[in-house]
C-alpha positions as protocol buffer text, in pm:
chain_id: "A"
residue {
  index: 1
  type: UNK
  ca { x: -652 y: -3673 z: 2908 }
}
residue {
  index: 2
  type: UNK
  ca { x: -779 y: -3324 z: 2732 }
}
residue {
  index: 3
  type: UNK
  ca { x: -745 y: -3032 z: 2875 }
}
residue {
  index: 4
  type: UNK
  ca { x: -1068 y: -2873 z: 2944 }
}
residue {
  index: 5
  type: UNK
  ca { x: -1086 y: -2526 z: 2784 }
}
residue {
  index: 6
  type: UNK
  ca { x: -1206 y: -2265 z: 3021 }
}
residue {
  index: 7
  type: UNK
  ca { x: -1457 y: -2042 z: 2792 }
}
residue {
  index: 8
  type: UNK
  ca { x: -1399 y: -1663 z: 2802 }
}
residue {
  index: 9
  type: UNK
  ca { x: -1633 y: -1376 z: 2896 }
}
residue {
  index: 10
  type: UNK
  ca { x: -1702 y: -1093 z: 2707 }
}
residue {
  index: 11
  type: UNK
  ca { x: -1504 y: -875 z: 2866 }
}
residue {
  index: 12
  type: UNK
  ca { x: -1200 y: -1079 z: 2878 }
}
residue {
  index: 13
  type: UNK
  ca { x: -1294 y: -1143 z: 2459 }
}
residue {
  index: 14
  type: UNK
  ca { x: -1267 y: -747 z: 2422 }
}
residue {
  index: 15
  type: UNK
  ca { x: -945 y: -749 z: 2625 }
}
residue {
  index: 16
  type: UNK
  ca { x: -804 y: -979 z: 2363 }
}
residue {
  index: 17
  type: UNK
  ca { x: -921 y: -773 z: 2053 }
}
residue {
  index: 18
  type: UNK
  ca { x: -833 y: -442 z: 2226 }
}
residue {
  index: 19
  type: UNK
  ca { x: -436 y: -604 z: 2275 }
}
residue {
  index: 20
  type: UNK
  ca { x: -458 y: -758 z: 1912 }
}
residue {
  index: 21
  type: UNK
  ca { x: -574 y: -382 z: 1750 }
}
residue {
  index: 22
  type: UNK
  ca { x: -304 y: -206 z: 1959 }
}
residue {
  index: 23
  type: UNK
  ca { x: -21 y: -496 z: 1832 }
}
residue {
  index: 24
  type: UNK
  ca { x: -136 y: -433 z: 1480 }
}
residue {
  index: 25
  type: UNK
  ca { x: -150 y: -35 z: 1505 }
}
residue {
  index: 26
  type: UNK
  ca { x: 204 y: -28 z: 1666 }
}
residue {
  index: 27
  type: UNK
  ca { x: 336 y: -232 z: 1377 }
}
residue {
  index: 28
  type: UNK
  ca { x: 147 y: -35 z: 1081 }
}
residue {
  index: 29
  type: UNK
  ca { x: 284 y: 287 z: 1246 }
}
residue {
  index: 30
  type: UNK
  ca { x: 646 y: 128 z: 1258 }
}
residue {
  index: 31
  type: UNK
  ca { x: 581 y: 40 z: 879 }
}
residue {
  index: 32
  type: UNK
  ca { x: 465 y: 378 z: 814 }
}
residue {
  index: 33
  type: UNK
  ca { x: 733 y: 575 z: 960 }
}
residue {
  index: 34
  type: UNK
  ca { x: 982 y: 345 z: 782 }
}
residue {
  index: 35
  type: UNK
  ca { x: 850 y: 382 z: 440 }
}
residue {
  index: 36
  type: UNK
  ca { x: 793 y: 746 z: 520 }
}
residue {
  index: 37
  type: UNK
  ca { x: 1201 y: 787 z: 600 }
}
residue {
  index: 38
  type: UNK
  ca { x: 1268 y: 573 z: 295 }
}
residue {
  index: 39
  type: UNK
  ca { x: 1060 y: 849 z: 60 }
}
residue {
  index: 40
  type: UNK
  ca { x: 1192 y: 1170 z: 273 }
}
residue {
  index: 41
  type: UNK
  ca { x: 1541 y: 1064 z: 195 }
}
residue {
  index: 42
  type: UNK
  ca { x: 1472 y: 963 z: -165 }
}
residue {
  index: 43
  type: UNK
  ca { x: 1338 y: 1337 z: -219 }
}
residue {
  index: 44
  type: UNK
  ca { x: 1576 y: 1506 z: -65 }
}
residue {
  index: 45
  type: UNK
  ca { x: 1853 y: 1309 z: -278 }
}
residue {
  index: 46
  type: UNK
  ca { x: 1635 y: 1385 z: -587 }
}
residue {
  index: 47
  type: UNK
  ca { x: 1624 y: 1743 z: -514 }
}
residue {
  index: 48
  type: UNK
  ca { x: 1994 y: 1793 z: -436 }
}
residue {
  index: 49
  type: UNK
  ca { x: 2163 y: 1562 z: -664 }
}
residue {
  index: 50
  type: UNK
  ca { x: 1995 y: 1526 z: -1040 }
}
residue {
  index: 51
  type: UNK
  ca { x: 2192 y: 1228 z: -1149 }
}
residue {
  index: 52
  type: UNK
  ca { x: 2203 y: 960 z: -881 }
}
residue {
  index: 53
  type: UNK
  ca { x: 2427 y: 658 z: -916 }
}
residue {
  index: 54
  type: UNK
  ca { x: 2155 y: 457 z: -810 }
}
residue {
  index: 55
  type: UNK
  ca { x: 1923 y: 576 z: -1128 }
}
residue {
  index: 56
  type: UNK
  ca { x: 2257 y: 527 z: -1424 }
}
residue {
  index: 57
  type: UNK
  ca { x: 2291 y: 157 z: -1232 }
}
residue {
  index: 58
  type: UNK
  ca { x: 1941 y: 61 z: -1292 }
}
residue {
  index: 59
  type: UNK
  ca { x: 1931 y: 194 z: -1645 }
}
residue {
  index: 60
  type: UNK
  ca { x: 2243 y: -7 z: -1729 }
}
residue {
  index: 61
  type: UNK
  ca { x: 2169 y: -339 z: -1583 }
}
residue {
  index: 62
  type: UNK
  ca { x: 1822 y: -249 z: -1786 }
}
residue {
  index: 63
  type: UNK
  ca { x: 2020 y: -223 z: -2104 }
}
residue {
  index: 64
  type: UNK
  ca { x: 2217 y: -518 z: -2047 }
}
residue {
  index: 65
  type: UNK
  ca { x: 1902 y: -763 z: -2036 }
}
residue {
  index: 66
  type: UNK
  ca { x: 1685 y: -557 z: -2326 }
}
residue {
  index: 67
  type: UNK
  ca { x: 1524 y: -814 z: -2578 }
}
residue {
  index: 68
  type: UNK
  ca { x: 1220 y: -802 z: -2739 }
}
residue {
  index: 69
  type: UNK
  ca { x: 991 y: -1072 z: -2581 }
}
residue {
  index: 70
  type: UNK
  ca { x: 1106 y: -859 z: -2240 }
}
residue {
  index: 71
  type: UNK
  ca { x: 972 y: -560 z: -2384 }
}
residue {
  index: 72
  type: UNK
  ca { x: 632 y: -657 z: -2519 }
}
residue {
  index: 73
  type: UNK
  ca { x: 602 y: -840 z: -2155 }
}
residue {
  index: 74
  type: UNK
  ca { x: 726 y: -510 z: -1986 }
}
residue {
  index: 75
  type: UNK
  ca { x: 524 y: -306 z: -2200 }
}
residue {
  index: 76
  type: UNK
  ca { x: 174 y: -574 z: -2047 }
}
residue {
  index: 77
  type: UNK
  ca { x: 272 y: -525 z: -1718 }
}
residue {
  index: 78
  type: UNK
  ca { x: 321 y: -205 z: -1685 }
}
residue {
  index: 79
  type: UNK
  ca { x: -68 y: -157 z: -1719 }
}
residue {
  index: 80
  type: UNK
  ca { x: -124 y: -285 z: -1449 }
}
residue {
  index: 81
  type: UNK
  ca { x: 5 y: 26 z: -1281 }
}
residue {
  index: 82
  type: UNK
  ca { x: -250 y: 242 z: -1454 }
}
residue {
  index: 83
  type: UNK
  ca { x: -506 y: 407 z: -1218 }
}
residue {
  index: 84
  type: UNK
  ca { x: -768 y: 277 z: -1447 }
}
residue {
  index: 85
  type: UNK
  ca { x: -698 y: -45 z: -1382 }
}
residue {
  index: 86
  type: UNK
  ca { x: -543 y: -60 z: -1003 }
}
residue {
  index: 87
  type: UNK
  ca { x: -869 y: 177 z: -914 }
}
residue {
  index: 88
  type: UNK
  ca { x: -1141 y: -68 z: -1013 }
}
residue {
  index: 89
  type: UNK
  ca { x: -956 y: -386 z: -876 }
}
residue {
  index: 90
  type: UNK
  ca { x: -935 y: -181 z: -490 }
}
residue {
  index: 91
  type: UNK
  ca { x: -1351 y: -86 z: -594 }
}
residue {
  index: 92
  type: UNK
  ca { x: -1425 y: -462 z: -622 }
}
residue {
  index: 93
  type: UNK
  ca { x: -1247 y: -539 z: -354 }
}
residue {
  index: 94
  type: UNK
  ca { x: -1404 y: -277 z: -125 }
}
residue {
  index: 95
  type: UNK
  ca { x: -1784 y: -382 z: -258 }
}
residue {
  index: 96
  type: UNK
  ca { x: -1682 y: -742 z: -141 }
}
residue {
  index: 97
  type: UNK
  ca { x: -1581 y: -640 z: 162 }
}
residue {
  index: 98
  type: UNK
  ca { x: -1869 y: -444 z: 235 }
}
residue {
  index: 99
  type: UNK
  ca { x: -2081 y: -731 z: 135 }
}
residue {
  index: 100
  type: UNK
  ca { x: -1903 y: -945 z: 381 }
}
residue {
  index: 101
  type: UNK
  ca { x: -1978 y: -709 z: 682 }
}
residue {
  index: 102
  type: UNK
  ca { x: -1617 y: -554 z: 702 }
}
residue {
  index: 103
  type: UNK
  ca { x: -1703 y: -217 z: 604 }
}
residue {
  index: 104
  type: UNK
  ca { x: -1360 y: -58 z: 805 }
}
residue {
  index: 105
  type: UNK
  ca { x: -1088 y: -254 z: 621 }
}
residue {
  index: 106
  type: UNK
  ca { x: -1335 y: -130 z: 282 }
}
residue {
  index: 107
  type: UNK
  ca { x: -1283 y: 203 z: 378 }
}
residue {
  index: 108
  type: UNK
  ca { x: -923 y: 161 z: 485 }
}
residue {
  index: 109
  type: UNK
  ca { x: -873 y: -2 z: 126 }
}
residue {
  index: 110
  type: UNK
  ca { x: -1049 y: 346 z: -83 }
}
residue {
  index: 111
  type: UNK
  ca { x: -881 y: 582 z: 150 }
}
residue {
  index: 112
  type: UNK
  ca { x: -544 y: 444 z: 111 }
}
residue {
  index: 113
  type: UNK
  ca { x: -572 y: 435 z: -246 }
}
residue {
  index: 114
  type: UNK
  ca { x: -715 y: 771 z: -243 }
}
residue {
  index: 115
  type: UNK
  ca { x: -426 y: 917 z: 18 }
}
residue {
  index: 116
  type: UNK
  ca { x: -189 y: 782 z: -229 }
}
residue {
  index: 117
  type: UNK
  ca { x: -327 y: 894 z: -542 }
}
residue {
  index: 118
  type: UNK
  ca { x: -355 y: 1274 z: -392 }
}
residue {
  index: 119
  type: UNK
  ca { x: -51 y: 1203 z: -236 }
}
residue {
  index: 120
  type: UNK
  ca { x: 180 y: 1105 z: -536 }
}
residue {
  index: 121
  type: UNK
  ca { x: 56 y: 1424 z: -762 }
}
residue {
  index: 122
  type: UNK
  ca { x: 80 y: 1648 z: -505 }
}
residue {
  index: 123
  type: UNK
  ca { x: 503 y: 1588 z: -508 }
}
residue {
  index: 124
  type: UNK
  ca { x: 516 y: 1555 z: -877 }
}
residue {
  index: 125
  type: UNK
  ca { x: 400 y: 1936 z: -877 }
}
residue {
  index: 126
  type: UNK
  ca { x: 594 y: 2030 z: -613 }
}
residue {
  index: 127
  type: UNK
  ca { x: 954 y: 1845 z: -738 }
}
residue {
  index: 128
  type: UNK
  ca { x: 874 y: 1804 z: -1133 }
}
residue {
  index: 129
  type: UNK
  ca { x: 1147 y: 1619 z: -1211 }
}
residue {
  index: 130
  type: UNK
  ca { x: 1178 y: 1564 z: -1600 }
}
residue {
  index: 131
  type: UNK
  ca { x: 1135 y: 1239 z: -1722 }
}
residue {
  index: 132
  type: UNK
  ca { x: 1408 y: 1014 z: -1826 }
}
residue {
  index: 133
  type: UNK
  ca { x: 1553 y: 1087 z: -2234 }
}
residue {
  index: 134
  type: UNK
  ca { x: 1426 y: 794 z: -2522 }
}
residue {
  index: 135
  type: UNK
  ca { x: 1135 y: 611 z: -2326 }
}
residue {
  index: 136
  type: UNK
  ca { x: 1001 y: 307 z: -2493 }
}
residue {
  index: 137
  type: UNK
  ca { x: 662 y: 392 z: -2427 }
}
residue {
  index: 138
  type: UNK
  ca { x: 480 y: 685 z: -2390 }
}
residue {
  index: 139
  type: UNK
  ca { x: 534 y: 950 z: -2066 }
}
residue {
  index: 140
  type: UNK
  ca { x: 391 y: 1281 z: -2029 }
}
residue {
  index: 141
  type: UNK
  ca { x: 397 y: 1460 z: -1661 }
}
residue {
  index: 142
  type: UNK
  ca { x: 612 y: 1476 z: -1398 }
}
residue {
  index: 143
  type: UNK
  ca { x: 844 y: 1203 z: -1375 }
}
residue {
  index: 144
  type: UNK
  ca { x: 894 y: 1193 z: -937 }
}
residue {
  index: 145
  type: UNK
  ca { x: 740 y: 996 z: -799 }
}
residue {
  index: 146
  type: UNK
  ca { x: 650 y: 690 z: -990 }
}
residue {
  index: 147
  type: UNK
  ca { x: 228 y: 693 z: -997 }
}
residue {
  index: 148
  type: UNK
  ca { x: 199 y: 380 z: -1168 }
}
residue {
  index: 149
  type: UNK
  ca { x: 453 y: 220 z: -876 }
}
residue {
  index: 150
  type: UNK
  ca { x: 231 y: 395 z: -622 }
}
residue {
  index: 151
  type: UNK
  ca { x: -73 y: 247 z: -781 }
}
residue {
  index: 152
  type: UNK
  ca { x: 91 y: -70 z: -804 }
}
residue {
  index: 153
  type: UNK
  ca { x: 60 y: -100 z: -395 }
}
residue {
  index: 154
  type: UNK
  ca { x: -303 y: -105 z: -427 }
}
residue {
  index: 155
  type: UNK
  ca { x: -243 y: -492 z: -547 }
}
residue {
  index: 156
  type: UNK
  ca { x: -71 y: -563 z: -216 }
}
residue {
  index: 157
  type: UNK
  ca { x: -318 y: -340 z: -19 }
}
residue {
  index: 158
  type: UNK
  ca { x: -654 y: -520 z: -155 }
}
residue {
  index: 159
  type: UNK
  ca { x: -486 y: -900 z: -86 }
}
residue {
  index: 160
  type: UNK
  ca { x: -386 y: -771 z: 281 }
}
residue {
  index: 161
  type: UNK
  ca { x: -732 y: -661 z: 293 }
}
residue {
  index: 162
  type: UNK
  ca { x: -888 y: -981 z: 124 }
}
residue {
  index: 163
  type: UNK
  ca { x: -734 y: -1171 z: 323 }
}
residue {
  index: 164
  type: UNK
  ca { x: -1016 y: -1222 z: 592 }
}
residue {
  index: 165
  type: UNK
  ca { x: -1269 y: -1371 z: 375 }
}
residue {
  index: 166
  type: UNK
  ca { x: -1028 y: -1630 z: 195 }
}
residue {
  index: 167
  type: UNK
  ca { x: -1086 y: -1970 z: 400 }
}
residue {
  index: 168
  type: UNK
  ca { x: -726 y: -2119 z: 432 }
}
residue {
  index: 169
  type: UNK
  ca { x: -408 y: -1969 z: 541 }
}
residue {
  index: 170
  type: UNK
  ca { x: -247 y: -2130 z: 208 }
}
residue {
  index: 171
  type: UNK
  ca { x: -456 y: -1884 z: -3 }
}
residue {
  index: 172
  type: UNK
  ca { x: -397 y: -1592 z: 160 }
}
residue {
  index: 173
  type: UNK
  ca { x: -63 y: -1631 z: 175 }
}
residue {
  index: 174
  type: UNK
  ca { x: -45 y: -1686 z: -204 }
}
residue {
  index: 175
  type: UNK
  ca { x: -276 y: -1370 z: -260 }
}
residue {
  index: 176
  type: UNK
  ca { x: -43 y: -1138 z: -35 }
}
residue {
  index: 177
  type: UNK
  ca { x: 256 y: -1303 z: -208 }
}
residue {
  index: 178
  type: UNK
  ca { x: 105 y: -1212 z: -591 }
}
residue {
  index: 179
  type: UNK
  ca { x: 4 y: -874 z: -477 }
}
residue {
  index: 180
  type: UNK
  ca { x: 396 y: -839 z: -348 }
}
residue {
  index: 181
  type: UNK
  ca { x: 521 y: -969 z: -663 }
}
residue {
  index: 182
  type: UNK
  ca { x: 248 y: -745 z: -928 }
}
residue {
  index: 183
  type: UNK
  ca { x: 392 y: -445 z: -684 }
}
residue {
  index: 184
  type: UNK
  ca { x: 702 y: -508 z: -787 }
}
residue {
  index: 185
  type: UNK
  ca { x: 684 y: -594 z: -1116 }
}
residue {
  index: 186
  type: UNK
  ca { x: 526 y: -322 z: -1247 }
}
residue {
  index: 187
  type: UNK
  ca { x: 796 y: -106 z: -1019 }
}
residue {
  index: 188
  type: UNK
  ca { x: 1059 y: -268 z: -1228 }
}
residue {
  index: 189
  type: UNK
  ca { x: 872 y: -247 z: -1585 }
}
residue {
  index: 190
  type: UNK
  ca { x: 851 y: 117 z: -1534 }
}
residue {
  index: 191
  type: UNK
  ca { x: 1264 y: 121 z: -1481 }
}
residue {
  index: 192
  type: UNK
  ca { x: 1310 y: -125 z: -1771 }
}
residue {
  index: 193
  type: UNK
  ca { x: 1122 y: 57 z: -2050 }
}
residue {
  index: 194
  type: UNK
  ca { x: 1310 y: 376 z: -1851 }
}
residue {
  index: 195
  type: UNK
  ca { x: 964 y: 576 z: -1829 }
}
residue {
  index: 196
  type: UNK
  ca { x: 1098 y: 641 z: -1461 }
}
residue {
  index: 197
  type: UNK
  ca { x: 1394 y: 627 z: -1300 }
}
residue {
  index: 198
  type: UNK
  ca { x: 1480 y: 402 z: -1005 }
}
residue {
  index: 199
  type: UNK
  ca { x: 1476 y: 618 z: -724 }
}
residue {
  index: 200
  type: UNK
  ca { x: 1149 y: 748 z: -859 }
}
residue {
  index: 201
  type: UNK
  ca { x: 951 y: 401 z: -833 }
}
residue {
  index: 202
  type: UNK
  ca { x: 1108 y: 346 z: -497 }
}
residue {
  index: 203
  type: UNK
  ca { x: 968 y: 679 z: -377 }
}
residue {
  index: 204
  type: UNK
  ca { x: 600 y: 618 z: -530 }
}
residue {
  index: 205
  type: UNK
  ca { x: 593 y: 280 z: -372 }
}
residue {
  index: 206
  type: UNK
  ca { x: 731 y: 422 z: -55 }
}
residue {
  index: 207
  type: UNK
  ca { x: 472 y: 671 z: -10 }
}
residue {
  index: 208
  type: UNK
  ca { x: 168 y: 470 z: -97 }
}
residue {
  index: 209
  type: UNK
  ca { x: 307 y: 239 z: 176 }
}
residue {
  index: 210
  type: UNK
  ca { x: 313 y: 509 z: 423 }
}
residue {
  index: 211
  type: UNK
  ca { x: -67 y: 603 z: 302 }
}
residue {
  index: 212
  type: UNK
  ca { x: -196 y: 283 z: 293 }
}
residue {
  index: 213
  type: UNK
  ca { x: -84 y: 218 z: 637 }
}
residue {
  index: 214
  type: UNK
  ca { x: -183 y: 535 z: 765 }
}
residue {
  index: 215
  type: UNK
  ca { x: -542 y: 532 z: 643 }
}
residue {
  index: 216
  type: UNK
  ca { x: -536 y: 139 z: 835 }
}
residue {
  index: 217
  type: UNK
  ca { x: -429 y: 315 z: 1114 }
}
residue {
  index: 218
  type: UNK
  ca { x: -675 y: 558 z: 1161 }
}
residue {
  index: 219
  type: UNK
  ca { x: -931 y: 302 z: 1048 }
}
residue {
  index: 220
  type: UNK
  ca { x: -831 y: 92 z: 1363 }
}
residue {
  index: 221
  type: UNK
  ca { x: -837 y: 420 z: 1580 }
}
residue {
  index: 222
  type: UNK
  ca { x: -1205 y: 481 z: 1498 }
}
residue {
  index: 223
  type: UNK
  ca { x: -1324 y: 128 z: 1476 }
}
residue {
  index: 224
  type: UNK
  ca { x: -1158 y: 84 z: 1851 }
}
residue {
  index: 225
  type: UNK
  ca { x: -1319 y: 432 z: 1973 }
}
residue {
  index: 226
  type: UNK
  ca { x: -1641 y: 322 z: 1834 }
}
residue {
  index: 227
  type: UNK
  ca { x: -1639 y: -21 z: 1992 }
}
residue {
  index: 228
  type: UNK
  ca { x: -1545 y: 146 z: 2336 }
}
residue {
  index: 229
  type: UNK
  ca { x: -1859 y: 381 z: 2298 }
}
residue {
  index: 230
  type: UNK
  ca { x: -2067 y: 55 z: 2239 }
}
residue {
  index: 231
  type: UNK
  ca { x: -1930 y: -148 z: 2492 }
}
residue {
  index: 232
  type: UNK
  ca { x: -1997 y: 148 z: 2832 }
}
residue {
  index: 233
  type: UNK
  ca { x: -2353 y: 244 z: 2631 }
}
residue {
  index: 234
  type: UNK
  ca { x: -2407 y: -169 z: 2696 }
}
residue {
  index: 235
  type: UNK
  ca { x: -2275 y: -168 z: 3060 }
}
residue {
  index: 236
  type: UNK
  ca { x: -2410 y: 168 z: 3142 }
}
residue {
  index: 237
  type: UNK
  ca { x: -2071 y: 300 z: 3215 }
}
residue {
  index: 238
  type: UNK
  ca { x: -1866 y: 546 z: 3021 }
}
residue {
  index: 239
  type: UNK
  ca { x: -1584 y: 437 z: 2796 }
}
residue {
  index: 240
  type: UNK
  ca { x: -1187 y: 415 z: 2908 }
}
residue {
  index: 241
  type: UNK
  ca { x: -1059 y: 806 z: 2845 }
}
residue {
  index: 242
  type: UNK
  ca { x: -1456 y: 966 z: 2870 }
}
residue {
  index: 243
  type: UNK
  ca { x: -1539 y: 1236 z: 3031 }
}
């Protein structure tokens, strides 16, 4: 015999949402003040110490799988760190977005990216940590932290945010799963062609974490205050926390 589903009002509906929003902030804010530990304790190392073990480990296992076809493939990837490129992909995204009627996670997409970009030069100034000795490709700048590894987020950021207009759970799984794996790959080009050093593309992608979740955050915070505002202007009562 089925069970015969009870239908919800629309209170009880903004009950739900309101729970969901507060599940999803907590966790964001968990993920933010990890990945903003992770970067604080990177910089401080960096700052204290100039040669870290971590750094000589990374350029050795580097050296130890060096071959040509790796570099030419390294030297592709890494592109796809450049602002240039990462920029315009988080633009598209945020246009389709928009054009799909989810104009917050659009903004929380460009202000992420933008938090991250500020964010990332902002340290190199204040650190400048030279760049690593016989690059394989060109550097120039401030070598902590990683921009191109920061950048490189904005592929995980714009398939997180994508991911509520692809249709099946399949896809978006495979979307968030390539944007993990161009994140890291470009992390690990930047290593391997030793235009950064490891702790330095941990740090970039650390912080851009910690933006990109903090721009979602407040996002979430204004799209919920707004909503509340909406919701006592419809009932003719004043929102939870008014006065």
């Amino acid at each position: 015999m089925a069970r015969k589903r009870i239908p919800l009002d629309e209170r009880q509906i903004r009950e739900a949402i309101a729970v969901r929003r507060r599940s999803v902030s907590w966790l964001l804010a968990a993920v933010a003040l990890t990945a903003i530990a992770v970067f604080v304790a990177l910089t401080v190392a960096v700052t204290t110490n100039p040669s870290l073990a971590l750094d000589s480990s990374a350029f050795e296992i580097a050296d130890d799988l060096r071959a040509p076809w790796l570099d030419k493939a390294a030297q592709v990837i890494t592109k796809l760190g450049l602002i240039a490129v990462v920029g315009s992909a988080v633009l598209l995204a945020a246009w389709l977005l928009i054009r799909r009627r989810h104009r917050i996670r659009a903004a929380a997409l460009v202000a992420g990216a933008a938090l991250a970009w500020v964010s990332v030069w902002i340290t190199k100034t204040i650190v400048a940590r030279p760049r690593p000795p016989a690059p394989l490709v060109h550097t120039s700048g401030e070598s902590y932290p990683s921009a191109h590894a920061a950048n490189s987020v904005g592929w995980l950021a714009l398939a997180i945010a994508l991911t509520v207009v692809i249709p099946t759970r399949t896809a978006r799984i495979a979307a968030v799963t390539a944007g993990a794996l161009l994140a890291v790959l470009v992390g690990l080009s930047r290593i391997y062609l030793r235009a950064h050093y490891a702790s330095d593309v941990f740090a970039g992608e650390a912080l851009a974490v910690a933006m990109y979740a903090i721009a979602a955050i407040a996002a979430l915070a204004w799209h919920s205050h707004r909503g509340s505002v909406i919701a006592g202007h419809t009932t003719g009562s004043p929102p939870t926390g008014a006065t």
